[in-house]
SENUZA-124267 format. One record per atom (N, C-alpha, C, O): x, y negated, z. Coordinates in steps of 0.05 Angstrom, whole numbers, padded with zeros to 5 digits, always signed. Each point is the difference from the previous one (the first is absolute). Example, Ala and Ser with C-alpha at 12.3 -4.5 7.8 and 13.67 -1.06 7.14 Angstrom:
BEGIN
+00264+00114+00156 -00018-00024+00000 +00018-00024+00000 +00021+00000+00013 -00028-00021-00027 +00016-00024+00001 -00015-00022+00014 +00010-00022+00004 
//
This chain:
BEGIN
+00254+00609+00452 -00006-00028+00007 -00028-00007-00009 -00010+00001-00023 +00002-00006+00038 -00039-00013+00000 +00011-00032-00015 +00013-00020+00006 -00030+00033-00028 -00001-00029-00019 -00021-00024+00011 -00016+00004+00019 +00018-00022-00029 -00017-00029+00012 -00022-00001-00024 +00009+00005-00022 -00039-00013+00022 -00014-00005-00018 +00010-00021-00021 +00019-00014+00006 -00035+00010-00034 +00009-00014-00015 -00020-00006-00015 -00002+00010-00022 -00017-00030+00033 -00019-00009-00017 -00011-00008-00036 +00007-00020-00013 -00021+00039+00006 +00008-00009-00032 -00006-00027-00014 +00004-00012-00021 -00015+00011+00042 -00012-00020-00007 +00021-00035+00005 +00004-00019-00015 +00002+00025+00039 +00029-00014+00001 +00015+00001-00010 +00010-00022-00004 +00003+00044-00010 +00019+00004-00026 -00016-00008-00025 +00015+00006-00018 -00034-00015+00010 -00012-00015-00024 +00015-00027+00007 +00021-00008-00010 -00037-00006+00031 +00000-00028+00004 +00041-00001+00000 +00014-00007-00019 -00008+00014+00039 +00029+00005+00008 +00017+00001-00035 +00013-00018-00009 -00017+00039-00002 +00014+00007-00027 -00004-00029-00019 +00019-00007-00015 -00038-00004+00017 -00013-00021-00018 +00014-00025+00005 +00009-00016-00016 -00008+00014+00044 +00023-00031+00013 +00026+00017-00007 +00012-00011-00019 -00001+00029+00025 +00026+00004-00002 +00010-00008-00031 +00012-00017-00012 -00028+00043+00008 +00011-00009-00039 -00010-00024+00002 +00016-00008+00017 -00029-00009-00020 +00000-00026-00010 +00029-00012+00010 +00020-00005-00012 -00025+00001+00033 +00032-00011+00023 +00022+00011-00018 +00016-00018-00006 -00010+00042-00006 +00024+00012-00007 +00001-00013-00031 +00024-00006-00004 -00038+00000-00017 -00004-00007-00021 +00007-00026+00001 +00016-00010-00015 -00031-00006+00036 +00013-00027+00005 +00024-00008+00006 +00001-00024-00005 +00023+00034+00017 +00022+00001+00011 +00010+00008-00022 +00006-00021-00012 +00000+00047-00006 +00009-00001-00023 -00007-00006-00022 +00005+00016-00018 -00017-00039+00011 -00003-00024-00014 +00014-00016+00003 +00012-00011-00017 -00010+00006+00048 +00024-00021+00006 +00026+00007-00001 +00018-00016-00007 -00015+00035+00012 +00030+00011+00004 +00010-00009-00040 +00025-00002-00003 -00043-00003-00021 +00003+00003-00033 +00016+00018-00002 +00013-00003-00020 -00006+00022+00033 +00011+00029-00017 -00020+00017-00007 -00001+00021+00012 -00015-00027-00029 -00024+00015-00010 -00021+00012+00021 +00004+00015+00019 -00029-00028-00030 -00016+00020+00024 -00013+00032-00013 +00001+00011-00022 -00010-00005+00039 -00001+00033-00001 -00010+00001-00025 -00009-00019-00013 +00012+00048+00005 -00010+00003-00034 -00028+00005-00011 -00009+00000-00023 -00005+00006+00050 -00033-00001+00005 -00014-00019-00007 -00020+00000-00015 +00033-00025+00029 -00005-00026-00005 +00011-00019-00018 -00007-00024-00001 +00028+00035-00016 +00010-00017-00019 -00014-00005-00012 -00007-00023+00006 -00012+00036-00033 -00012-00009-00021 -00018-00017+00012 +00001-00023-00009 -00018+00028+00028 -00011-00030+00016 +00014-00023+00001 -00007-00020-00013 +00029+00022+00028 +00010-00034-00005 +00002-00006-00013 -00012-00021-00004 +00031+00031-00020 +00002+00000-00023 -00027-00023-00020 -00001-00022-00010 -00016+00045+00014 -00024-00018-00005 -00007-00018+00018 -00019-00015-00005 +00027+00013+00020 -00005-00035+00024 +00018-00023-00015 -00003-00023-00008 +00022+00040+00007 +00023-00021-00015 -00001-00010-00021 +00012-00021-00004 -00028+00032-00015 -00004-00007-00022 -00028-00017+00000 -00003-00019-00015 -00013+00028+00031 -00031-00019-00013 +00003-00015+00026 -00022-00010+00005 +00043+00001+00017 -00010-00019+00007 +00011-00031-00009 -00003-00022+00010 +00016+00031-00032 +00006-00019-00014 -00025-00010-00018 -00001-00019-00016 -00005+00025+00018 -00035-00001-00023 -00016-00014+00025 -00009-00023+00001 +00006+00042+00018 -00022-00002+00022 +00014-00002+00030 +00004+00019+00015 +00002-00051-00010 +00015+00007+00029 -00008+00012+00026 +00014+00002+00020 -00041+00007-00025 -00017+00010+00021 -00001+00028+00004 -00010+00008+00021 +00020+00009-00040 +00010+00023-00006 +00024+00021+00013 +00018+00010-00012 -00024-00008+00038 +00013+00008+00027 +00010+00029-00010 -00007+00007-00022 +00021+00010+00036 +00019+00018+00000 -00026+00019+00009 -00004+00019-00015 -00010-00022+00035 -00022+00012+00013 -00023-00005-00028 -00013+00020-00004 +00011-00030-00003 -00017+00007-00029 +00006+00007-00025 -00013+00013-00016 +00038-00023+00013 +00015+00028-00024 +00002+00029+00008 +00004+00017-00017 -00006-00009+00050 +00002+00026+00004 -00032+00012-00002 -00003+00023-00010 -00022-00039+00021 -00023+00026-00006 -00004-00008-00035 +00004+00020-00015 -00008-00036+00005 +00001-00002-00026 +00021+00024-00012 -00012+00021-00003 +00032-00020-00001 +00010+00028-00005 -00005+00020+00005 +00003+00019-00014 -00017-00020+00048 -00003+00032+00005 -00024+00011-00008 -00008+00022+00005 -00005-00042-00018 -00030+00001-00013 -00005+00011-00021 -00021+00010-00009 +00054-00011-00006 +00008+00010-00028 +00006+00029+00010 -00014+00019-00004 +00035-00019+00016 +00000+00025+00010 -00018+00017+00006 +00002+00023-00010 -00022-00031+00025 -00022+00025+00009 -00008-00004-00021 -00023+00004+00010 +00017-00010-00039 -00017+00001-00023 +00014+00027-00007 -00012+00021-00005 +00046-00025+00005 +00016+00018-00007 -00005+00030+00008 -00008+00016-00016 +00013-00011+00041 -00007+00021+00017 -00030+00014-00005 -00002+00024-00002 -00013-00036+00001 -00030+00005-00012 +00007+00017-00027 -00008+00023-00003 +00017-00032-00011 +00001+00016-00035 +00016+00020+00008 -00009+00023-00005 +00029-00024+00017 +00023+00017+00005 -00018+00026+00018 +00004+00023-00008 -00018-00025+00027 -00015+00017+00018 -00028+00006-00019 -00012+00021+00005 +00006-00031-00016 -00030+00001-00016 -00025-00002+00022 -00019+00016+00001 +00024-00032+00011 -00022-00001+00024 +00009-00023+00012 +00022-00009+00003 -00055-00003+00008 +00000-00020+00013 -00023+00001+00030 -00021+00013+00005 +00036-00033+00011 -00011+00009+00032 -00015-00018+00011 -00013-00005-00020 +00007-00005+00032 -00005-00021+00017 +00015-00007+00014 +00004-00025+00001 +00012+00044+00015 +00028+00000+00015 +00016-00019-00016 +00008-00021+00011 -00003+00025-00031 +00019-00017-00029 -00009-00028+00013 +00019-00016+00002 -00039+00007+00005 -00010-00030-00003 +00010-00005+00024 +00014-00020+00003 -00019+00038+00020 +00020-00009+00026 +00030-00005+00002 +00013-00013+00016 -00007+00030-00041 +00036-00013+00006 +00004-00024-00017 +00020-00014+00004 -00038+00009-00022 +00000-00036-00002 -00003-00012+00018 +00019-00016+00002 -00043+00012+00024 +00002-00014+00009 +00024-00004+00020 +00010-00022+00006 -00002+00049+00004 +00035-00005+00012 +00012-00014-00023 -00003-00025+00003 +00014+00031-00023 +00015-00021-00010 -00008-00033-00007 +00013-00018-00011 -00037+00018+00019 -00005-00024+00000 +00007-00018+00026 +00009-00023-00003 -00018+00040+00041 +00011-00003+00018 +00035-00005-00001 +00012-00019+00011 -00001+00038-00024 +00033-00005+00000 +00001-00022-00014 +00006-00021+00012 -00010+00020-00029 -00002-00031-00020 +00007-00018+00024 +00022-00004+00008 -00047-00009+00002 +00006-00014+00018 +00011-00002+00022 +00007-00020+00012 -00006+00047-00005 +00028-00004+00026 +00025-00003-00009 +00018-00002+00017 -00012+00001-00041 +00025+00006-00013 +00004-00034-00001 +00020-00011+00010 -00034+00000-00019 +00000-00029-00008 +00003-00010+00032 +00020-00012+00008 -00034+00017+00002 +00008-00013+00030 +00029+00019+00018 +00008-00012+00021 +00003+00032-00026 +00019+00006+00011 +00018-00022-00024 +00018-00015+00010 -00023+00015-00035 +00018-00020-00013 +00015-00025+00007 +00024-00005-00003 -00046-00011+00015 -00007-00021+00022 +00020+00002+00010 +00021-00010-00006 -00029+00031+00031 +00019+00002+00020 +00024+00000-00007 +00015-00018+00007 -00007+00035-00021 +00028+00006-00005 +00019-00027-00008 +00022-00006+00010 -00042-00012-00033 +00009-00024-00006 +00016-00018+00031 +00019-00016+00002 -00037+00028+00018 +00012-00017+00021 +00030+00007+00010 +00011-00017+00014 -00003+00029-00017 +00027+00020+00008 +00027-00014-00022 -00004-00005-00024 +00032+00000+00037 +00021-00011-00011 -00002+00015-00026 -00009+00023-00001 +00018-00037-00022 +00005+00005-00023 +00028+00030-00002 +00023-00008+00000 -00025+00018-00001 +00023+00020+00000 +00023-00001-00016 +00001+00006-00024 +00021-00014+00040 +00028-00010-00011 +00016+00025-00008 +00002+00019+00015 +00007-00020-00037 +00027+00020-00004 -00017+00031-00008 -00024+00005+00004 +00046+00014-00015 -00011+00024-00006 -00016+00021+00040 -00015+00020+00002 +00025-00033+00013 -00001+00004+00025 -00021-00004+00004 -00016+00019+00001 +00009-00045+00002 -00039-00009+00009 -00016+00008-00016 -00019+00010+00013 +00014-00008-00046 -00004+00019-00018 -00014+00024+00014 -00024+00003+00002 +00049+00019+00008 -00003+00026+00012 -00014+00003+00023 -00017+00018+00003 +00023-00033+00013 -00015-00008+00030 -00030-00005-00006 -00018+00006+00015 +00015-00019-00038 -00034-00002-00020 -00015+00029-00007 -00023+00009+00003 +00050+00000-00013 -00015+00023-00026 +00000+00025+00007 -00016+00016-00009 +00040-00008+00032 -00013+00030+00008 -00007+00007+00025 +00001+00023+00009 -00011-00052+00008 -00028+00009+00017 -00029+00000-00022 -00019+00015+00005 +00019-00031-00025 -00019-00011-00016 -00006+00033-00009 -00022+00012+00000 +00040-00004-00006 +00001+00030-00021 -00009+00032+00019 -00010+00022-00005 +00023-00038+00034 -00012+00030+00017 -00029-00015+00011 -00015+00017+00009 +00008-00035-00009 -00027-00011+00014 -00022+00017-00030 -00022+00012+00004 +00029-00014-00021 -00014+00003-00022 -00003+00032+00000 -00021+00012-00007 +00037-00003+00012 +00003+00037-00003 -00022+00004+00035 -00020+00014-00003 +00024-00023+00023 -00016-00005+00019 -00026+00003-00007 -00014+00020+00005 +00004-00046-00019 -00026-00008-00009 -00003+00028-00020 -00002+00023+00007 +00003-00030-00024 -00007+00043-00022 -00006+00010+00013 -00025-00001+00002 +00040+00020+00020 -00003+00011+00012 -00024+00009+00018 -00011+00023+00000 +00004-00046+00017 -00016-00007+00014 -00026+00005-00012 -00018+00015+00008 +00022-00033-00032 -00036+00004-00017 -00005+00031-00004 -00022+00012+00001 +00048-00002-00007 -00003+00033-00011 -00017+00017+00021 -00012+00021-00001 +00015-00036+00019 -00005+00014+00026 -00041+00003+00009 -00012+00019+00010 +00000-00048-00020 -00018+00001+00005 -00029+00004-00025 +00001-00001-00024 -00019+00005+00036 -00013+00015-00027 -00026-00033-00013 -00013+00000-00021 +00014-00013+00033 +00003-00039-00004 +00014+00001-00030 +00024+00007-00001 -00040-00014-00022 +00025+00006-00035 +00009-00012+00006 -00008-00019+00013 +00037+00023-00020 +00028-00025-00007 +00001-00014-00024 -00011+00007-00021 +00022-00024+00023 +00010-00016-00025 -00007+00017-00019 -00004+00024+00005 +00002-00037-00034 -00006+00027-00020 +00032+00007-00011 +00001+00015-00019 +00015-00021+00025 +00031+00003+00000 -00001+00020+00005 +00001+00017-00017 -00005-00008+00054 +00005+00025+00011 -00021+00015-00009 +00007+00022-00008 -00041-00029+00006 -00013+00026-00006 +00003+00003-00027 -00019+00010-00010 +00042-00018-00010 -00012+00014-00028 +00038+00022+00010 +00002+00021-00012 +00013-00026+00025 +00014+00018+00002 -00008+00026+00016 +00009+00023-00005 -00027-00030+00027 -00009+00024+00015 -00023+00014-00019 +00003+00024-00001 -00029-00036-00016 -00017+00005-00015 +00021+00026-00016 -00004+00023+00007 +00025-00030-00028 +00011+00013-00007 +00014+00021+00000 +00003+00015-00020 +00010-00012+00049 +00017+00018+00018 -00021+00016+00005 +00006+00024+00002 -00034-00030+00001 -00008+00026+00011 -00017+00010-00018 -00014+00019+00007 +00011-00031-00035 -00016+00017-00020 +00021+00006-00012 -00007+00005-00023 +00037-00002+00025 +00008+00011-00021 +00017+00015+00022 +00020+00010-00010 -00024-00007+00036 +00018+00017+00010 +00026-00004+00010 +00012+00015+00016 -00001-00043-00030 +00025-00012+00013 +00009+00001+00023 -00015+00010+00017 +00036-00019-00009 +00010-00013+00030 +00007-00024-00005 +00016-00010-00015 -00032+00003+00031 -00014-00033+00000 +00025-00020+00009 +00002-00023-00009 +00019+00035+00031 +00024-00023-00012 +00013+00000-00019 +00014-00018-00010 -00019+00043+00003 +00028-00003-00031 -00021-00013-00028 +00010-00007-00022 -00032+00007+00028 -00029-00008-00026 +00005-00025+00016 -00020-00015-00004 +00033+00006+00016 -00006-00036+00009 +00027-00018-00001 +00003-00025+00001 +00020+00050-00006 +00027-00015-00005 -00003+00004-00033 +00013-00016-00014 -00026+00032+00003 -00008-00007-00038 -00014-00023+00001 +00013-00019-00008 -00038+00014+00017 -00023-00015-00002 +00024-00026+00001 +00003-00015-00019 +00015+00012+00044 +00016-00028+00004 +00015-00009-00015 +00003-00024-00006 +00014+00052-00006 +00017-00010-00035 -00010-00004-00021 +00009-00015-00018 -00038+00031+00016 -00007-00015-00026 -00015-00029+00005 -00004-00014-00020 -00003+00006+00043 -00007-00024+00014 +00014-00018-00010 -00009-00016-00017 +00039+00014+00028 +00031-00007-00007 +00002-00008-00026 -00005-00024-00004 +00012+00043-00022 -00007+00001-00026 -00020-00017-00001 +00010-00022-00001 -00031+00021+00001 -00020-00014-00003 -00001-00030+00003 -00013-00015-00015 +00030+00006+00038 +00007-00025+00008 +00021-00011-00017 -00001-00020-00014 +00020+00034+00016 +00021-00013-00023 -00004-00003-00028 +00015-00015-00010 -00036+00028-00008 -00009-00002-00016 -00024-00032-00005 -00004-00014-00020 -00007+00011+00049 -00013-00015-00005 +00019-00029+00007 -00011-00020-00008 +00031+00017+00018 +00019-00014+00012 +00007-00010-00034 -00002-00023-00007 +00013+00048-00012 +00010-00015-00028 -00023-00008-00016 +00006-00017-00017 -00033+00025+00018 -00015-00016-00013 -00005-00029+00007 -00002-00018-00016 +00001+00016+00048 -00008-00025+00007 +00014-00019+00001 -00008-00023-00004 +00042+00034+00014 +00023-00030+00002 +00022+00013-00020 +00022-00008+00003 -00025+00021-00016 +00021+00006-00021 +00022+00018-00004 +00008+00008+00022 +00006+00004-00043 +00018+00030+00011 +00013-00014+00022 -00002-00024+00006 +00017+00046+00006 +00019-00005+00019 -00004-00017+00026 +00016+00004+00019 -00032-00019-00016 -00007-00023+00012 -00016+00022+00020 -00019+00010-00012 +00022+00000+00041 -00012+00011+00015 -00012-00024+00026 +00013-00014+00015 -00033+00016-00018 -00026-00004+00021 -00009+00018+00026 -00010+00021-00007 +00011-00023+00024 -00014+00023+00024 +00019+00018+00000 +00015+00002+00020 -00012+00015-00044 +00014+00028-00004 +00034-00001+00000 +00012+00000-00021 -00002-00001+00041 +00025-00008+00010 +00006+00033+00004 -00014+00020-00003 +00040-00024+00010 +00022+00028+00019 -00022+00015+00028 -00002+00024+00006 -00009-00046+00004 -00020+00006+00022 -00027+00018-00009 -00015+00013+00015 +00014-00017-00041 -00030+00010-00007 +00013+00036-00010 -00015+00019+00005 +00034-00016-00016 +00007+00020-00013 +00011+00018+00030 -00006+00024+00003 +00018-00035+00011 +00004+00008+00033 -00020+00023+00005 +00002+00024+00004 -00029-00046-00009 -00030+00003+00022 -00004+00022-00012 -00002+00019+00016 -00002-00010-00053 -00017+00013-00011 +00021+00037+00003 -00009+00023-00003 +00032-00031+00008 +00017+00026+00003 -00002+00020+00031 +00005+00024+00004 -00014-00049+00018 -00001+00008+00024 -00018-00001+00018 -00002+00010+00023 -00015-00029-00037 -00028+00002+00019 -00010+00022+00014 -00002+00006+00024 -00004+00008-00050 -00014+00029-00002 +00004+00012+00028 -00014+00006+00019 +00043-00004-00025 +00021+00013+00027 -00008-00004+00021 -00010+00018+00014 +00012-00051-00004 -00006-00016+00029 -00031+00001+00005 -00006-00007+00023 -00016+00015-00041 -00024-00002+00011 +00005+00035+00007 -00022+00003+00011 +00027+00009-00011 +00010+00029-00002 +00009-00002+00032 -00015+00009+00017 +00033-00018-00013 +00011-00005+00031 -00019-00005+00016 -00008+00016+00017 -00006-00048-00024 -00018-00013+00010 -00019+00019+00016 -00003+00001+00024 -00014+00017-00048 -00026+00023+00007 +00022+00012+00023 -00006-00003+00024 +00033+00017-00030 +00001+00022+00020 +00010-00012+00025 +00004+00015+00019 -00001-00036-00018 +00008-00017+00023 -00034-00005+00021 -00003+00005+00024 -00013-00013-00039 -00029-00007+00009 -00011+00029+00004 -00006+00008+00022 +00002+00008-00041 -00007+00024+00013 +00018+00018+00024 -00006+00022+00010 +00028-00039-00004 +00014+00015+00028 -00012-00001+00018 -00010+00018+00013 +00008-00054-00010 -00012-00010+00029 -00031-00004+00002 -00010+00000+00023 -00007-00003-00048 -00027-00002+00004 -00007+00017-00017 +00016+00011-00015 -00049-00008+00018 -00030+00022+00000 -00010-00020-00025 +00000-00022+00010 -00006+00019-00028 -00025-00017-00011 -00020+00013-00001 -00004+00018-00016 -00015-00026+00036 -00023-00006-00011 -00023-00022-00001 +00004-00023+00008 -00029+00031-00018 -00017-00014-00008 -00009-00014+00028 +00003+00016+00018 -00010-00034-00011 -00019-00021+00016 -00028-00006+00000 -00013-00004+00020 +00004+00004-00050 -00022+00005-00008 -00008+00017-00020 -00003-00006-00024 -00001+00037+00039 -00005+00023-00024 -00019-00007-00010 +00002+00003-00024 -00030-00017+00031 -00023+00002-00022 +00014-00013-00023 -00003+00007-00023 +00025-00033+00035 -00003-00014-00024 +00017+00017-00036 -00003-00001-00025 +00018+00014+00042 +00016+00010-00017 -00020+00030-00015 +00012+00015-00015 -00032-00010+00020 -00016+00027-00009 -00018-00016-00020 -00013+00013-00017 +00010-00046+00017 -00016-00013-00017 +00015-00007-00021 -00009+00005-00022 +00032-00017+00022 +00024+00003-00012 +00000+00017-00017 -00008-00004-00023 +00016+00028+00032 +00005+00022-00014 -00021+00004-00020 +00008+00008-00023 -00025-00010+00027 -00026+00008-00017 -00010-00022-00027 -00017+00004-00017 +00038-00031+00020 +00009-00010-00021 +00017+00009-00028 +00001-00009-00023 +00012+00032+00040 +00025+00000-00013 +00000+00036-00018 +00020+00007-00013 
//
């Protein structure tokens, strides 16, 4: 079967609305949102009590800012490339806040039912989006490039280094969940979030071999990606 092209460049933009769209929907659904994004809200939740201006979309590049500090010591090297996947997470930031928006507009979800009808399109839109970014050579979120950064200097396989990366994510959220609202008292990190961090891995796993059935990726604009590269 003659595969169909697949712009990488379209899978940046594409991956970037999806995950945002999927992150937004399971927020709404409150059965915890993914474990990527927990310690972000987490921190939304907490300082926008301080700062009501303090959006979900700016607790996430503000974290991932921490993060790539992280990944830097951890790799002992620093890129220029590194500074491009800030500015994606700064782009998601704000699509995330406006898919937020949106989502706000949609019936409140009744019963453990409407909940679900929320949370696992929200959860495969999100495995979608990963995916997608994995695909194009455009840096991702620093989420995904400190898991791929790592997978390939240490040799890993990059879904099973991204279903770790999501539990200790997980961990990480619930920990910050009892500092901020107290033991026991869970925030974000619901049944839904411990779901995400056990099976993601899996479903972006599908996702790739599903997309690599029917489409080719490639580049659209090779110069741009040979200038790219030479960042990195």
């Amino acid at each position: 079967m003659k595969k169909s092209t697949f712009y990488t460049e379209l899978a940046y933009v594409l991956g970037i609305v999806i995950l945002a769209l999927g992150t937004a929907l399971m927020e709404r659904a409150d059965l915890g949102v993914s474990m990527v994004v927990a310690p972000a809200y987490l921190l939304h939740l907490k300082l926008v009590q301080i700062f009501p201006f303090f959006s979900f979309g700016m607790a996430e590049y503000t974290l991932q800012a921490v993060v790539l500090l992280l990944m830097i010591a951890v790799l002992r090297k620093a890129r220029l490339y590194y500074l491009f996947s800030f500015v994606t997470a700064v782009i998601y930031g704000f699509t995330l806040d406006g898919a937020i928006a949106l989502a706000a507009l949609l019936p409140v979800p009744a019963g453990l039912v409407g909940q679900l009808l929320n949370f696992l399109p929200g959860m495969l839109l999100c495995s979608i989006g990963v995916c997608l970014l994995f695909q194009t050579y455009i840096p991702p979120e620093v989420y995904e490039l400190f898991v791929k950064e790592l997978s390939a200097k240490f040799g890993w396989d990059i879904h099973k280094c991204k279903t770790c990366y999501d539990c200790v994510s997980c961990l990480v959220a619930v920990v910050l969940s009892f500092l901020f609202f107290g033991l026991w008292h869970f925030e974000g990190v619901k049944l839904g979030t411990v779901f995400c961090a056990l099976f993601n891995g899996a479903l972006i796993h599908v996702c790739t071999k599903f997309f690599d059935h029917f489409w080719a990726f490639r580049d659209r604009f090779p110069a741009a990606r040979n200038k790219l590269s030479h960042t990195h």
